[in-house]
C-alpha positions as CSV (number, residue, x, y, z in Angstrom):
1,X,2.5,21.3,-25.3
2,X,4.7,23.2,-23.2
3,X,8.3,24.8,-24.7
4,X,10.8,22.1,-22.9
5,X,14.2,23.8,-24.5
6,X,15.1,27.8,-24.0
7,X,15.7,28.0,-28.2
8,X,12.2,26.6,-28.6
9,X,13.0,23.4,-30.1
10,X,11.4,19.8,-28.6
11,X,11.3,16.7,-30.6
12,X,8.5,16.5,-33.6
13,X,7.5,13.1,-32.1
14,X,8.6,10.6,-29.7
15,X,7.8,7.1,-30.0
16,X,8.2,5.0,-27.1
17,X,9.0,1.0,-27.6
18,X,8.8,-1.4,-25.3
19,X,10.9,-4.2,-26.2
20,X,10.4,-7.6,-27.1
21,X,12.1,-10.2,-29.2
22,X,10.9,-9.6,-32.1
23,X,9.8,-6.5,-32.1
24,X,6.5,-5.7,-33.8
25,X,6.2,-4.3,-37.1
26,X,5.5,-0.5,-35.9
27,X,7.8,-0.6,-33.1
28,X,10.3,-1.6,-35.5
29,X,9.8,1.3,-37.7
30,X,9.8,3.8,-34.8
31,X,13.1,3.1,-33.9
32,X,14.6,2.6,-37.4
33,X,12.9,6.1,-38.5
34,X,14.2,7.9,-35.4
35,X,16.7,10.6,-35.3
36,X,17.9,9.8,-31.9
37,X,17.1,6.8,-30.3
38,X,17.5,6.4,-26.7
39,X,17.6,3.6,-24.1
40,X,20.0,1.4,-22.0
41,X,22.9,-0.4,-23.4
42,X,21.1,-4.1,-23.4
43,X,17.8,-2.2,-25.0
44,X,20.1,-0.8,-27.4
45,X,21.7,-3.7,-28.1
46,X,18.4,-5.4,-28.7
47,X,17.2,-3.5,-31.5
48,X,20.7,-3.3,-33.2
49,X,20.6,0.8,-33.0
50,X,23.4,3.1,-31.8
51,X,22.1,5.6,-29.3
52,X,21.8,7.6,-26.2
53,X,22.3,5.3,-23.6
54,X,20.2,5.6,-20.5
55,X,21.8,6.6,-17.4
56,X,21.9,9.0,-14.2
57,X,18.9,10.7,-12.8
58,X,15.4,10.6,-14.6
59,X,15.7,14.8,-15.5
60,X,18.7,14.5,-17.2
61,X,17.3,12.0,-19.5
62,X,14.4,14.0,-20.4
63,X,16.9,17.2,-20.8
64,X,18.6,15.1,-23.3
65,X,15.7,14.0,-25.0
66,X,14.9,18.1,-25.4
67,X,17.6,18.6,-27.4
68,X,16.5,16.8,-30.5
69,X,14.5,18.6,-32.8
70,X,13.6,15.5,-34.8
71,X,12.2,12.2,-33.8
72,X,12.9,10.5,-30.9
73,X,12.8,6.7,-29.9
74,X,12.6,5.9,-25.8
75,X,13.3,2.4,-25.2
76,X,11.8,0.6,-22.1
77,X,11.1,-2.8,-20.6
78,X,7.9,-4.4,-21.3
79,X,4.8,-1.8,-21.2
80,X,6.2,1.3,-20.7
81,X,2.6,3.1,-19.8
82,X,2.7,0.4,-16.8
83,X,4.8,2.0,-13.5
84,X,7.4,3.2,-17.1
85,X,8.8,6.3,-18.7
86,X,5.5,7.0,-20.5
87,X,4.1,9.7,-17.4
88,X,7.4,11.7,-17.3
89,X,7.4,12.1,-20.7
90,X,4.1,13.0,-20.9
91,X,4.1,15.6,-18.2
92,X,7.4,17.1,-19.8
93,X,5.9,17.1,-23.6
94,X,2.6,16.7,-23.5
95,X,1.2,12.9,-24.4
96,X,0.1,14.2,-28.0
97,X,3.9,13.9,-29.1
98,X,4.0,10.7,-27.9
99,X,3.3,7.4,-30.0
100,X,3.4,4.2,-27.6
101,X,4.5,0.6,-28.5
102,X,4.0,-1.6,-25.5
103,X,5.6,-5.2,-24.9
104,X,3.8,-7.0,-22.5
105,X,4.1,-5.7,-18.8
106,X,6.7,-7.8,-17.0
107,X,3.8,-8.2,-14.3
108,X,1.6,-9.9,-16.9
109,X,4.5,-12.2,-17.5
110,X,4.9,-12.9,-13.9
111,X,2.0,-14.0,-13.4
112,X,1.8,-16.1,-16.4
113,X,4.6,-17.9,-15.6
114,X,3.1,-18.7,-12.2
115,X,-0.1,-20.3,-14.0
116,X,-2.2,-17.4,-11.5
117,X,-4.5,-14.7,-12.4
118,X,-3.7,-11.1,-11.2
119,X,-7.0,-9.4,-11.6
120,X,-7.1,-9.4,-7.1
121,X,-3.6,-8.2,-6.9
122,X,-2.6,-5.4,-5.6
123,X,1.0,-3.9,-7.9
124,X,3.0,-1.5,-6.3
125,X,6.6,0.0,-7.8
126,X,9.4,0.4,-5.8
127,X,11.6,1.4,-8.8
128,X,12.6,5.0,-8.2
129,X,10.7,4.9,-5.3
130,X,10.7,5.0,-1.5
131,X,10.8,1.2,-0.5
132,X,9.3,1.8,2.6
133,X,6.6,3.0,1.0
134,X,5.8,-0.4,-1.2
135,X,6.1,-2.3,2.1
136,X,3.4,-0.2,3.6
137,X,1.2,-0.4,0.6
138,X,1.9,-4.9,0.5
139,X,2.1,-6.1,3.7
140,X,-1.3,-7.2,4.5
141,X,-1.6,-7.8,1.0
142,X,-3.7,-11.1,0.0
143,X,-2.0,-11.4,-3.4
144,X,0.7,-8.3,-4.4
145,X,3.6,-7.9,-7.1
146,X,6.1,-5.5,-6.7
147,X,9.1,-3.8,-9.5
148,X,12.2,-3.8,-7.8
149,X,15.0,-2.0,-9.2
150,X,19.1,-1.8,-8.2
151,X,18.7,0.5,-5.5
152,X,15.5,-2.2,-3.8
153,X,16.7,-5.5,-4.9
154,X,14.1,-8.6,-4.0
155,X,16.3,-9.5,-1.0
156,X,16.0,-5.8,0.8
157,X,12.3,-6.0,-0.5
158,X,12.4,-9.3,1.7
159,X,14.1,-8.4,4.8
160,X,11.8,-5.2,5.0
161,X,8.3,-7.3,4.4
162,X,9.9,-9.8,7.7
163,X,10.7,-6.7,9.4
164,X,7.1,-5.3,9.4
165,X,5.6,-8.7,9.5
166,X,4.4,-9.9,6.6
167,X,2.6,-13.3,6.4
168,X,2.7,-14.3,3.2
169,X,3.6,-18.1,2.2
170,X,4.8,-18.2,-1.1
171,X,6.8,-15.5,-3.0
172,X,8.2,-16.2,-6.2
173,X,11.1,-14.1,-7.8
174,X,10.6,-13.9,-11.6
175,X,13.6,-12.2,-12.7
176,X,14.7,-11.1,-16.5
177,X,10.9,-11.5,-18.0
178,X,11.0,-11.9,-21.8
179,X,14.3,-12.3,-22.3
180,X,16.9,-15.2,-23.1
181,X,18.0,-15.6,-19.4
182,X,14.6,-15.5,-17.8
183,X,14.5,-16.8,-14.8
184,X,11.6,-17.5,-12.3
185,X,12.6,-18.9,-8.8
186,X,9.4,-19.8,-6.4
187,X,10.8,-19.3,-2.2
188,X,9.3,-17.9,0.9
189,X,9.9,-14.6,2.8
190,X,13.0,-16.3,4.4
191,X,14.5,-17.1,1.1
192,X,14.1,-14.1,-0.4
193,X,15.9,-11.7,2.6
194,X,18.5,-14.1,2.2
195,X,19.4,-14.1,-1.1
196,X,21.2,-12.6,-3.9
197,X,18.8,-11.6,-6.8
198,X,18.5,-10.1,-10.3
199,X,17.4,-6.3,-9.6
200,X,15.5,-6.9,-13.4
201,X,12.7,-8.5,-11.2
202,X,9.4,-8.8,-10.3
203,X,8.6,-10.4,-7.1
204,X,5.1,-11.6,-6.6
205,X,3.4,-12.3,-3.2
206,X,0.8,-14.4,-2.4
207,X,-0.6,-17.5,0.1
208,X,-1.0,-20.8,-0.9
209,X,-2.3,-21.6,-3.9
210,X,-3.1,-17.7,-5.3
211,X,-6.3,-18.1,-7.1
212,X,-8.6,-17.0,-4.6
213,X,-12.1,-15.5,-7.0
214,X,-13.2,-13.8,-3.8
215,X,-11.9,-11.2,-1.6
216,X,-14.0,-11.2,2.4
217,X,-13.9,-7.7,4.0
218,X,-14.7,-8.2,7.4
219,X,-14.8,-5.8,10.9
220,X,-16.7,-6.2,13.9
221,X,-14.7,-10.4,14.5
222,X,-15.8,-11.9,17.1
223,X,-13.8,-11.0,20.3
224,X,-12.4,-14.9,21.3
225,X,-10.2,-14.0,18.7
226,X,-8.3,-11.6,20.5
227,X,-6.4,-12.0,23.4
228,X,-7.8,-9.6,26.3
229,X,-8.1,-9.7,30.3
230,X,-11.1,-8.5,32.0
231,X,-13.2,-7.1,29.0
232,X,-10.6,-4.8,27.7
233,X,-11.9,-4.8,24.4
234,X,-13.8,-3.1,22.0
235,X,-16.9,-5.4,21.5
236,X,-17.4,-6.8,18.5
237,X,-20.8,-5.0,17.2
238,X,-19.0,-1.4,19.0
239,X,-16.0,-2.2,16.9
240,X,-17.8,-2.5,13.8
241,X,-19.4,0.9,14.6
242,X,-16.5,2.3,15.3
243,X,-14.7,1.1,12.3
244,X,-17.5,2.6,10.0
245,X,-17.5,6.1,12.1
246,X,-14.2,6.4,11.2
247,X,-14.7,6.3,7.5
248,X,-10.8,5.1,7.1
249,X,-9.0,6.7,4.0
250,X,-7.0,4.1,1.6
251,X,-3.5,5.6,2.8
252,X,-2.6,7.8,5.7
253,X,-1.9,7.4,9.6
254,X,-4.4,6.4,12.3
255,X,-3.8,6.3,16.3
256,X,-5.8,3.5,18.2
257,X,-5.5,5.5,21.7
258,X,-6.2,3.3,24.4
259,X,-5.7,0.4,22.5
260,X,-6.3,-2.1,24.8
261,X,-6.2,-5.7,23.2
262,X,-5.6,-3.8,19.6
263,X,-8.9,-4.9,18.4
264,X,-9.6,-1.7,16.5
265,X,-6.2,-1.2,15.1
266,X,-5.8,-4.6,13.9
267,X,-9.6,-4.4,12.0
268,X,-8.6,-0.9,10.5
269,X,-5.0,-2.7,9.1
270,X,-6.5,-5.4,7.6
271,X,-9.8,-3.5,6.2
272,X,-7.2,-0.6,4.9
273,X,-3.8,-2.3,4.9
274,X,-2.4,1.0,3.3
275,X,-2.7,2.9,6.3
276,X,-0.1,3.7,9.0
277,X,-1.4,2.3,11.8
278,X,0.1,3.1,15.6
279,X,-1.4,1.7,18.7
280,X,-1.2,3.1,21.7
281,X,-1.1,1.2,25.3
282,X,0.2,1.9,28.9
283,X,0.4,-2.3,29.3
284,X,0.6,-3.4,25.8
285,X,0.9,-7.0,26.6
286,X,-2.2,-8.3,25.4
287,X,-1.6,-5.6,22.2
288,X,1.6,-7.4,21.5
289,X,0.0,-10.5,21.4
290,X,-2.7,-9.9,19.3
291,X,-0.8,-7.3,16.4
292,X,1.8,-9.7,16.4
293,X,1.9,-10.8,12.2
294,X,0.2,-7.6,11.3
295,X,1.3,-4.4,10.2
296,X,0.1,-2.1,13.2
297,X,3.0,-0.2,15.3
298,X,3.0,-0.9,18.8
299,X,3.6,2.2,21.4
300,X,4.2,1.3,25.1
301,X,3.2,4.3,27.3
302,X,0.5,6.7,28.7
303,X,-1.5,9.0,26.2
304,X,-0.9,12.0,25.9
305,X,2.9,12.0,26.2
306,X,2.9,8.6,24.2
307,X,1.4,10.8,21.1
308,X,4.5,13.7,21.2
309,X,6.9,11.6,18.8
310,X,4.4,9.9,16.6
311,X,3.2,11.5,13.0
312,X,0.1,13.7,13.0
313,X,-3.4,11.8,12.7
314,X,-5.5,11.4,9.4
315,X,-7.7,9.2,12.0
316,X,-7.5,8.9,15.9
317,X,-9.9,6.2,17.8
318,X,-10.1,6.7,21.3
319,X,-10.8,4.2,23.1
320,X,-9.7,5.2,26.6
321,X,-7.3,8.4,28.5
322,X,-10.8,10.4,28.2
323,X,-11.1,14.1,27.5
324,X,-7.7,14.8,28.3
325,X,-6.5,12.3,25.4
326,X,-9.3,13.2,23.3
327,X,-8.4,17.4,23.2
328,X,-4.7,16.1,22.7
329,X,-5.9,13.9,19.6
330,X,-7.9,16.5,18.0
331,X,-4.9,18.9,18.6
332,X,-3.1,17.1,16.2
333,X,-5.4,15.8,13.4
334,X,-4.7,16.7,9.9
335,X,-6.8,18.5,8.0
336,X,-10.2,16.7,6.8
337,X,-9.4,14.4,9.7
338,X,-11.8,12.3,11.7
339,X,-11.6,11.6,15.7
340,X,-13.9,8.7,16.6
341,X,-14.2,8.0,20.7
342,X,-16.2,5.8,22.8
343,X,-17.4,5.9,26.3
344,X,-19.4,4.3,29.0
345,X,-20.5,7.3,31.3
346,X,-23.0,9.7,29.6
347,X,-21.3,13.1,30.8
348,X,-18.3,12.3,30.1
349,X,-19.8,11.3,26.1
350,X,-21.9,14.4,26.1
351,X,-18.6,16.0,26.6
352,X,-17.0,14.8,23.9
353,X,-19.8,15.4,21.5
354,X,-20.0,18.8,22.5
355,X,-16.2,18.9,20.8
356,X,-16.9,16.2,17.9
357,X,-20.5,17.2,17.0
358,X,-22.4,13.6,17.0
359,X,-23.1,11.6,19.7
360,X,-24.7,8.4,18.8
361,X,-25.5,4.9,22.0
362,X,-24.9,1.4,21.0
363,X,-27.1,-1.2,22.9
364,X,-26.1,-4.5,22.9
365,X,-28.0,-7.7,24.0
366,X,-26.3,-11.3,22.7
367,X,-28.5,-14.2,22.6
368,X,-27.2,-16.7,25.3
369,X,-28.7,-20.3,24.6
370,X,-31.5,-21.7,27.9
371,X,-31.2,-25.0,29.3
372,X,-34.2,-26.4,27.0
373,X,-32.6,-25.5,24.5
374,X,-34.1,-22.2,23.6
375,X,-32.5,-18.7,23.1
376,X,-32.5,-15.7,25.6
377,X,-30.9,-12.0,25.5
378,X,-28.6,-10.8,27.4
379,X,-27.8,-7.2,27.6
380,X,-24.6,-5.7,27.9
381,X,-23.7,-2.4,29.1
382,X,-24.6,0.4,26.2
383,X,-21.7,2.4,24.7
384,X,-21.9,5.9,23.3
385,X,-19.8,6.7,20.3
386,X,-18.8,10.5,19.6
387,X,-17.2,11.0,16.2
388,X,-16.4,14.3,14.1
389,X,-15.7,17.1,13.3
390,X,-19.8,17.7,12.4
391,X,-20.1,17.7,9.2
């Protein structure tokens, strides 16, 4: 355990309590053995101690937990090891000091209250932290809860998920969990931008009913589900290559160059809907149509110059510009990046995987139904997808 204090003193032991009415039998000895105990003025009030009340920026608290040489008692709300104070007093410490009561997770409670399981959700925090970054992480989000907090109240959650297009149905505001003035209020998207909320909240997202047992990961839809004009798309069994090429990382940014109808960017949102995902389109009317509800950025205008102002790549798909648009993409990619392209003329492919370092052709023939009934193929036009760097 590192030295936290210049004279060499840190607390002999810091018990963390997460607190409930009543508190458990342990928990209530930690804080009535405690030498200092610290904690917000309602927490404080709740177990009937004077203290150190919690307040201003996360390092002062810790600074001021340093100074005790004795034992310690951090209060928290519900489970403190859950999205809590248990990680930054553990990296300043060391987690053998520590000794930590939970209270059930407010998020537990949430849920409970809503009669749904939680086991599929996805739970983000965005207490303390970057909102845009929890509206990233949720919006294409089957079933999410997220911890707001004073500074990201449930109503600038709200207006942020409409913003970036979020689809869910039902959102539920469960505000106060555990306490005397609980309060759980079930509303839409709508109702939550426009209202005035409890920051003490958890608000859970979801569609319909919430209890789905089974999560369907699907790329490679068919392409009548897009809207496109004369075969500008990414066909279906090509997009599902593509998609796999690409080997798409759970967060990060990816550019759909050449996006076309959107196809790819859409599929690589929904299969990883923590990614950043920009599309790229000199005519982005189709793209418009078909991204609209989904979480994929739309850029009007001609690759490269369309790529000056946007964040550097973790993934670029290239779909069309050619080589000129290609060299510009792999000019930018991050490091470990992947560049995944597709062409119909063989130079032009060779080309590329001379800069990539695999080449692979995708040959295509759909079964088209004859007028007795029976079944014949129908080739399409083969596609060659380069991806890399070689490996």
């Amino acid at each position: 355990m590192s030295d936290s204090r210049p004279g060499g003193a840190v607390p002999s032991s810091i018990a963390v309590v997460g607190v409930t009415e009543p508190l458990g039998k342990d928990a209530q000895r930690a804080v009535e053995q405690a030498d200092l105990v610290v904690g917000s003025r309602r927490q404080l009030d709740a177990v009937g101690r004077d203290g150190l009340e919690l307040f201003g920026p996360l390092p002062e608290v810790l600074d001021a937990v340093a100074t005790e040489p004795g034992a310690v008692c951090v209060l928290a709300s519900g489970d403190p090891g859950f999205f809590g104070i248990v990680r930054p007093l553990a990296e300043r410490f060391g987690s053998d000091v520590l000794d930590v009561h939970p209270a059930q997770s407010s998020v537990a409670l949430a849920f409970a209250r809503l009669g749904l399981p939680w086991d599929d959700a996805l739970i983000v925090s965005a207490h303390g932290r970057p909102l845009a970054d929890a509206v990233a992480a949720v919006v294409r989000a089957t079933k999410a809860a997220v911890l707001v907090s004073p500074d990201n109240p449930p109503q600038a959650l709200g207006r942020a998920l409409l913003d970036a297009g979020a689809t869910h149905t039902d959102v539920a505001v469960c505000s106060r969990l555990g306490l005397a003035d609980e309060h759980v209020q079930r509303t839409d998207l709508a109702g939550v931008a426009q209202g005035t909320w409890d920051p003490l909240s958890v608000v859970v997202l979801f569609h319909g009913r919430g209890v789905a047992a089974t999560k369907t990961l699907a790329f490679g839809l068919p392409d009548t589900g897009y809207v496109h004009r004369a075969g500008m798309i990414t066909k279906a069994e090509v997009r599902a290559v593509v998609v796999s090429k690409l080997q798409l990382p759970a967060g990060g940014v990816l550019w759909d160059v050449g996006a076309g109808s959107g196809s790819v960017a859409v599929e690589c949102a929904s299969v990883a809907p923590s990614l950043d995902v920009y599309a790229i389109e000199r005519d982005a009317t189709d793209l418009r149509a078909n991204t609209a509800g989904t979480a994929v950025r739309v850029v009007e205008g001609e690759a490269p110059s369309a790529l000056f102002d946007l964040p550097d790549p973790d993934r670029v798909f290239v779909g069309g510009g050619g080589l000129e648009v290609l060299d510009a993409a792999r000019q930018r990619i991050r490091a470990g990046g992947r560049v995944v392209a597709t062409f119909a003329a063989l130079d032009r492919a060779a080309a590329a995987a001379e800069r990539l370092g695999h080449l692979t052709q995708v040959s295509l023939a759909r079964g088209s139904r004859l007028p007795d009934g029976g079944f014949r193929l129908a080739a399409e036009n083969p596609v060659f997808v380069a991806w890399g760097p070689a490996e």
